[in-house]
Every structure is written in structure tokens, then in C-alpha cells.
N, C-alpha and C positions, 0 to 999 in steps of 0.2 A: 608535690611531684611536678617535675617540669609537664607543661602543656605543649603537646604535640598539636603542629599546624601544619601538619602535614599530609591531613584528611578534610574529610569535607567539604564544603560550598566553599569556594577559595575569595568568591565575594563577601561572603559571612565573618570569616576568618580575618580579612581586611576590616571591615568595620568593626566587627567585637572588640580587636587588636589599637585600633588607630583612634576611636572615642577616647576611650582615657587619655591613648598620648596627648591629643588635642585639647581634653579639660587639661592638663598637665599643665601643659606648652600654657594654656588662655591663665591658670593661676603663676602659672610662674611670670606672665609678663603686667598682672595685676599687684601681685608681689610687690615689683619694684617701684607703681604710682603710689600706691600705697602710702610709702619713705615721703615721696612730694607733697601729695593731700596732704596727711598727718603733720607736716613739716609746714605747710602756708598757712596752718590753722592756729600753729605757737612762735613760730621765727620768722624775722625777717628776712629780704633777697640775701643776704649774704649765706646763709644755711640752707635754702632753696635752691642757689646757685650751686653750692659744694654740693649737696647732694644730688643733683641732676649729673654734673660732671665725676659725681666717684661713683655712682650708681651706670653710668658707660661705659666708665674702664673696667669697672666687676663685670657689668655683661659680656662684654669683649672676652676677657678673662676667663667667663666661665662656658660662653660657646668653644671657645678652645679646647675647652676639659672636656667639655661633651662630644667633640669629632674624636680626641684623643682615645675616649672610654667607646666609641664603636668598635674599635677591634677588639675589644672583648665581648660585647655585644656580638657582633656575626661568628665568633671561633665558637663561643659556648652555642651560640643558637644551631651551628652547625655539626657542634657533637651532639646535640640533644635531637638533632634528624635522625644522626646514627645510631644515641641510645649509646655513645659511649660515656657513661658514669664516670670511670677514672678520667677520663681527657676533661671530664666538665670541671673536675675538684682542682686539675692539677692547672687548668685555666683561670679557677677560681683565684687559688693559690698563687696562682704569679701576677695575677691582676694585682692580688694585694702589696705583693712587695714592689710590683713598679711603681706605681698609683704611690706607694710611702716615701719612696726616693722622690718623687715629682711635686712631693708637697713638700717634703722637706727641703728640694732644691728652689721651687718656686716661691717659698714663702722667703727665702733669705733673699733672693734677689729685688724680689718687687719691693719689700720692705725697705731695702738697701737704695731703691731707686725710685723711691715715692715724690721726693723734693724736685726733680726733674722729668717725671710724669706728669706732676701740677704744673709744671712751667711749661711744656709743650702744650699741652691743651688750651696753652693762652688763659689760663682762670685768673678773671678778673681780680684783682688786688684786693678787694673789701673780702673774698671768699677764700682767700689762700691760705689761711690757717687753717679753717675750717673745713678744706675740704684735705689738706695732710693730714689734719685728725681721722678725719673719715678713712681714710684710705689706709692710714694707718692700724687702725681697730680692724677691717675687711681686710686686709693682706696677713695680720697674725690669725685671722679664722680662716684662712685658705685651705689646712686640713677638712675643719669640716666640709667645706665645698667640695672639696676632692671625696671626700668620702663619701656624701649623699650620692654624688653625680654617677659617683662608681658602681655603690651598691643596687642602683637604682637600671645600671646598661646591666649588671647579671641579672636581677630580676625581668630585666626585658631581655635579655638571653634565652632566660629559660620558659619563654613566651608569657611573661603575667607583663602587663604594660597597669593594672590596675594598682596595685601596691605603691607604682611608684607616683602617682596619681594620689595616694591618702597620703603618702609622707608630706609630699607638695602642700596639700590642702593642710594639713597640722600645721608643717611651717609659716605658711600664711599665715593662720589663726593667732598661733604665737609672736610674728611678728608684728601684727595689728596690736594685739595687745599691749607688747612691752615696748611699739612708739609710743603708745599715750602715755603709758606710765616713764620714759626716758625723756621726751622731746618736751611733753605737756605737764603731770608733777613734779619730775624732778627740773624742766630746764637745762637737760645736757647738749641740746641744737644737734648738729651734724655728725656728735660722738655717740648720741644717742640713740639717732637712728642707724651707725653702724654696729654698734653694740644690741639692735635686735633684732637684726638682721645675720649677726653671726649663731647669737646665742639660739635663735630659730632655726640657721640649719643644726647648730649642735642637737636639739630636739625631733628630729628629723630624723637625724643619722640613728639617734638613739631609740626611736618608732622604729626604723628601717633594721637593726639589730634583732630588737625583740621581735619583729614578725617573722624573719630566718630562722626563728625557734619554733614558732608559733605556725609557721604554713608547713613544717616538713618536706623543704624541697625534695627532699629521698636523694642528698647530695652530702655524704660525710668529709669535710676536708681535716688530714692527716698529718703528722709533721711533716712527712716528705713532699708533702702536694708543696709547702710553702718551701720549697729547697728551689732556688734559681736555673731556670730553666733557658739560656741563652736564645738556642732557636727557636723557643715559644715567645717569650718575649719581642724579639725580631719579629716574628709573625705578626704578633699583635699592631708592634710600633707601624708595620708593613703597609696595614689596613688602615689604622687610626692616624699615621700621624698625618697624610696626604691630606684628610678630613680636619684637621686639626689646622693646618696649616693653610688650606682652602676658604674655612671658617674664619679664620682670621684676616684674610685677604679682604674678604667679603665686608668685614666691618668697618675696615680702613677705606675702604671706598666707600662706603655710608659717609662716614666722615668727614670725605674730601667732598661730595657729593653737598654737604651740608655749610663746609667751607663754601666752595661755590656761590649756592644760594645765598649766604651771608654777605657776599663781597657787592650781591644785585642790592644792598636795602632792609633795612627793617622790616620792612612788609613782605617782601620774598620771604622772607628768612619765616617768619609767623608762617606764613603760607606752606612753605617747604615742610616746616617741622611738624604739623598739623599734619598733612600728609602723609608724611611718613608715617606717625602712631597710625593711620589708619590704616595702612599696608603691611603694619606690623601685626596687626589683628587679622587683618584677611590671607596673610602668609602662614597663619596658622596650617590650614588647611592642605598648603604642598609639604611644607615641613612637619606635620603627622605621617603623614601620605609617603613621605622618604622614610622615617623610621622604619614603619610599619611593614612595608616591600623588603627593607634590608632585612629586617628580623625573620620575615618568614620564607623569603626567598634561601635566605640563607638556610634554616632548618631544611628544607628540599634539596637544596644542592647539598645536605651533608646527608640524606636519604637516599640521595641519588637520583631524584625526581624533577629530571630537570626541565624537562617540557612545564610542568605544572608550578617550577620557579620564574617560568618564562611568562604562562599565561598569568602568575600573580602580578608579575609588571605589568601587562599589558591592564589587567582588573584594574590595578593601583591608578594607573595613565589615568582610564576611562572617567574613574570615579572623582582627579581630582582636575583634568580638564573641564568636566561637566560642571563644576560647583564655581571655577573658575570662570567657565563661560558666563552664567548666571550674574558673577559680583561684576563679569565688563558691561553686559547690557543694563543691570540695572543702578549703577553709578553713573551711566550717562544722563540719568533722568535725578536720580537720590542724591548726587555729590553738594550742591548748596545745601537742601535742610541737613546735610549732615554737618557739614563745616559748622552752617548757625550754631552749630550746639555747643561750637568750643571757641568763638568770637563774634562779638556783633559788627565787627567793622569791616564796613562794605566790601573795601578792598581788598580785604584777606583775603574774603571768603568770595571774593570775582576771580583773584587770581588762581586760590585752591583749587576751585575749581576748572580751571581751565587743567590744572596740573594732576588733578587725581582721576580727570576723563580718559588723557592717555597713560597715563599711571597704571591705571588700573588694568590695561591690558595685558600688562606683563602677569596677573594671576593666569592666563590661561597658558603663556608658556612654560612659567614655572611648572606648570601643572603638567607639564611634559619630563623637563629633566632634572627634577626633583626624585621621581621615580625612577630613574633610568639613574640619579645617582647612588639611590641605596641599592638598586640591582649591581650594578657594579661593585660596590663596596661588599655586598655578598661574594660576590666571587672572587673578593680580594684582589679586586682591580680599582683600588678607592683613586689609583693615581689618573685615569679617566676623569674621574669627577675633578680632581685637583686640574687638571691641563683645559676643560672645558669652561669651567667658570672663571680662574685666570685669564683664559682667553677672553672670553667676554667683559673683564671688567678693564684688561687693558688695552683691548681694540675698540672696544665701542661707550661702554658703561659711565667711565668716567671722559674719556677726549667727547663722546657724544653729547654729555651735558656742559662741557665748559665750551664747545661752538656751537650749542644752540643757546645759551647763555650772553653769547658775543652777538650770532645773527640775529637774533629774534631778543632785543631787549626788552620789548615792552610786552611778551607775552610768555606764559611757561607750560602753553599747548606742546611746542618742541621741545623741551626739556625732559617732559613728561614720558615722551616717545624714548627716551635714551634707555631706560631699565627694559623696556620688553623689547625694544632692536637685539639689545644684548642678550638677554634670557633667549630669544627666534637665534642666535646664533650658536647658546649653548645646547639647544633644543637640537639643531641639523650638526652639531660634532655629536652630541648624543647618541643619535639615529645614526649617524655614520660608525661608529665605534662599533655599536647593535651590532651593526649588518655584519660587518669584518669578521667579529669574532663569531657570528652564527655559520660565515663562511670558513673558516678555518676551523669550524667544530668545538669551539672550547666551550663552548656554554652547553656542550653535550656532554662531554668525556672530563671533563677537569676545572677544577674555577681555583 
């Protein structure tokens, strides 16, 4: 039966909710080291290298899917406030045939376009077979990805965030497994690790099936639920695709962000990318933290409870500035023995560290409009979230790191400062958006 969070401690309801997503999120981006490990243990740089650079464009790829699959996420979270059963199936239902067109359209294209993905990414010439292979074998498993990622936003619809939490955690298991047996007895290098990496989500999708049987969501879908529902779908794309296209944004300035860094030196570049993975583990926390606000915020505003969708964001705010706070003060002290652990050379880890002291201050703004994007995204205002982080990546994010890059060459204290000036920016369009619509009443009467 769908879990109403629509009741009770609404701090409780946040944490019960947002743990799983967070183990989720932490295996899913253990997942993809995984493919690396397993891969330095049996091949040399040239399959190391494919696979670092086809394991980017899938994650790219599959944050895409996952802004995309929100708007089924907040529509269904939002009939199961109201307790309307048929609105959930016929959601369900058209979930599935959009989600079938997007894999059948997206798989032909990026397949179509794999030979000039490789080439843009600049990959190195010893790794360019091997990383078409890769990309190859992951762009014909792109259903499965579409499918787990899908089944997984209804299950967080209908408020279970833990289900999707055990598929994650099988997939893992199965894809550790079958690198050793691809990469290490049989020697298939880069094809091997995409080949268990697809066939893991296929085991996943195939978990996630059988548990739809197995929990009784108390959700029958009918042949008509799956009959094409245009304005439902519109809906959907309404919410998700801003998300989708936001997501995407976001990762291309990682990118350029990474360029950058690359154009200072080998040692920046060690420095920079060391940094990142560490920002990529401590982001965990606002991106749970967004989910978790949009999920349940949403079930309130389709109950009509919107005071108590409001104080979930402000809960959400609290709990993930505070943890936020926490990782800025105590990186100012932790940032070298942490570097040590992933380079002994001095320099790296002088420079890392000058780079993840202000780095790191961007966790406490995230920690702001993180939350304030899944609230929005609730109230089917995701295009807020899309206009706020655009803004901040092309006024400050990315021009901020390539002139502190220029002024300050010999240190990446300012460079470091560019992700949370931008986040402090998406933070006060955030708050200003807030206020408007709390003065125009829409976050009372309508979302």
C-alpha cells in the first residue's frame, strides 16, 4: 500500500524517507568506482581510461533520466495525498509508455552518435576503441537504465524510498561480481565492464518487477490506464523535463570546470579531480535532502496540507544546512589527512587542499536550494529550479572559476570560492521566488 507522509513528526518522515535515498545515492556512486578498481586490477591505462570517460557520459546520461522520471515522482506522490487510486494507475500507466518511447528514441541516437561523443571528450587515442566498445554495449542497455530509474521514481511516489535502495544494492552486488568474471577470467577489458554493468541493471529491473508483486502496492493498472493520455503526459514532461534539462546543465559545467583545471597542469588537474570525488560524496546529503522534500511535500500539497508542505521545506533546509555546516568547519582542519589517502605527492595534496577548504563551503548553500528545488518541483514549478541554477552556473560558476584561474595562478583558494558564490546566488533567487509566491498565495490555494 502507498505510505502516506502526510501525518506525523514531519522531521521523522524526512529522515525515515531520505536514509535510503542517501544509501541509494552513496551505492550508486560506489557502483561506478567499482568498473575502475576491478579494471586497474586486470587492464592496462588504455581500458582504465575508456572506462573512466564512458562511465561520465552514462552518469550524465542517467542524471538526465532521473530529473526526467521526477515528474512522475511528485504527480503520483501527489495523488497518493489525495488517495486518488485511479489518478495513481493511470500515472503509472503513462509513465510507462513515455519512459518506452525515450528509450527507444534515446537508444537509437546515442548509439548512432557514440563515434563523435568519443571524439568530443578528447579520449586519448590508445583508449578510443575501447572506450566505443564501452559505450557501445551501455547505450544498447539504456532500456534497462530507463526502466530501473522509472520504477524506482513510482516506488518513491508512492512514498517507499527503501525498495529502491535494495534494487541499487543487488545491482552493485551483481555488477562486482560479473567485472571479475568479464574484465578478470574471461579478459573482455572495457566491453566487459560495460556488459556488467548493463546486465546488473537488467537484474535490478528484474528485483524491482518482482517486488510490485510481492509489496501489494494496493495499485491495479488496467488496459486503459496504459491508453495515451496527452495532458498527463504534458504534465509530467512540465515538471520533469526543466529537472532533466537543469541536470544536464549542471554536469556540463563540471566538465568545463574540469577543463579549466586541466589547462593549469597536471597537478591542478590530480588536485581538482581528487576534489571533486570528495564533493561528490558530501553532495550526497543535499541531493537526498531534495528528493525527499519533493516526495513528500508533494503528497501535502495533493492533501491540501500546505502549511505542513511548507514547514517540510523549511525541516528539509534545517537538517541539511546543519550537516552542511558541520562538513565546512570540519574540512578546514580534515582536508590534508584526507587528500593523503588518495596521493602522497606533496603538491597535490598542498594544492587540494587549499581547493576543498573553500570548496567545501558550498555544502551549506546547497543545503539551502537543494530543498527549495524539490519544493518547487512539488508544486510543479521545477522551471524555478531550472532558471536558478542556470543562473548560477552561467553568471558566476563557470566565468568565476576560469578568472580566478587567470588572477590567482599559483593558488586554488579562489577557484574553490566559485561553486558556493554560485550556490549563495542560487540560494537568494531561491528565497526570492519563496517569498513571491507565498505573497501571491500560490503555495496556499494551488501548486
Amino acid at each position: 500500500m502507498p505510505r502516506k507522509l502526510t501525518e506525523g513528526s514531519i522531521a521523522r518522515n524526512i529522515i525515515s524517507f531520505s536514509l535510503p535515498y542517501l544509501l541509494a545515492y552513496f551505492l550508486q556512486t560506489l557502483y561506478g568506482l567499482a568498473d575502475l578498481y576491478i579494471a586497474g586490477q586486470f587492464n592496462g591505462a588504455d581500458v582504465i581510461s575508456a572506462i573512466a570517460i564512458g562511465s561520465q557520459i552514462m552518469h550524465m546520461v542517467t542524471v538526465i533520466i532521473v530529473g526526467l522520471a521526477m515528474g512522475s515522482t511528485v504527480l503520483i506522490s501527489r495523488d497518493v495525498g489525495a488517495g486518488d487510486e485511479r489518478g495513481i494507475a493511470r500515472l503509472i500507466g503513462n509513465t510507462i509508455l513515455m519512459f518506452a518511447v525515450v528509450a527507444a528514441v534515446l537508444t537509437g541516437i546515442l548509439l548512432a552518435l557514440r563515434s563523435p561523443v568519443v571524439s568530443v571528450m578528447s579520449t586519448p587515442p590508445e583508449s578510443v576503441a575501447e572506450t566505443r566498445r564501452y559505450l557501445t554495449v551501455c547505450f544498447a542497455g539504456i532500456p534497462f537504465i530507463i526502466a530501473y530509474n522509472v520504477l524506482s521514481s513510482v516506488f518513491r511516489g508512492m512514498g517507499d524510498s527503501k525498495s529502491p535502495m535494495a534494487f541499487i544494492a543487488v545491482a552493485c552486488a551483481v555488477n562486482v561480481a560479473l567485472d571479475y568474471i568479464f574484465m578478470g577470467m574471461l579478459g573482455m577489458g572495457a566491453t566487459g565492464a560495460a556488459l556488467g554493468t548493463v546486465l546488473a541493471q537488467a537484474v535490478s529491473v528484474a528485483t524491482a518487477l518482482f517486488a510490485t508483486k510481492r509489496l501489494h502496492l494496493g495499485v491495479r493498472i488496467g488496459r486503459n490506464d496504459l491508453s495515451p493520455e496527452p495532458s498527463l503526459i504534458k504534465h509530467m514532461l512540465s515538471i520533469g523535463g526543466p529537472i532533466a534539462l537543469q541536470d544536464g546543465f549542471v554536469q556540463v559545467s563540471f566538465l568545463l570546470i574540469t577543463v579549466i583545471a586541466n589547462r593549469r597542469g597536471v597537478t591542478v588537474a590530480a588536485a581538482v579531480g581528487i576534489v571533486e570525488k570528495i564533493i561528490c560524496f558530501l553532495f550526497l546529503i543535499p541531493s537526498s535532502m531534495l528528493s525527499s522534500v519533493s516526495a513528500i511535500a508533494a503528497q501535502n500539497i495533493g492533501a491540501k496540507s500546505y502549511g505542513r508542505a511548507r514547514r517540510t521545506l523549511l525541516a528539509g533546509t534545517a537538517i541539511s544546512v546543519g550537516i552542511g555546516a558541520v562538513f565546512a568547519v570540519v574540512f578546514q582542519f580534515a582536508s590534508a589527512p584526507l587528500l593523503a589517502m588518495f596521493t602522497d605527492e606533496a603538491e597535490v595534496i598542498r594544492l587540494g587542499e587549499q581547493y576543498l577548504r573553500t570548496y567545501v563551503l558550498d555544502c551549506v548553500f546547497a543545503g539551502i536550494h537543494f530543498p527549495f528545488s524539490g519544493f518547487f518541483s512539488a508544486m510543479g514549478r521545477s522551471m524555478l529550479s531550472f532558471i536558478h541554477n542556470v543562473s548560477s552556473i552561467i553568471l558566476v560558476r563557470i566565468p568565476g572559476a576560469w578568472f580566478a584561474s587567470k588572477l590567482f595562478p599559483d593558488t586554488l583558494y579562489e577557484m574553490g570560492l566559485a561553486a558556493p558564490a554560485g550556490s549563495l546566488l542560487s540560494s537568494l533567487i531561491c528565497v526570492a521566488f519563496y517569498i513571491m509566491l507565498r505573497r501571491r498565495g500560490v503555495s496556499d490555494d494551488k501548486a
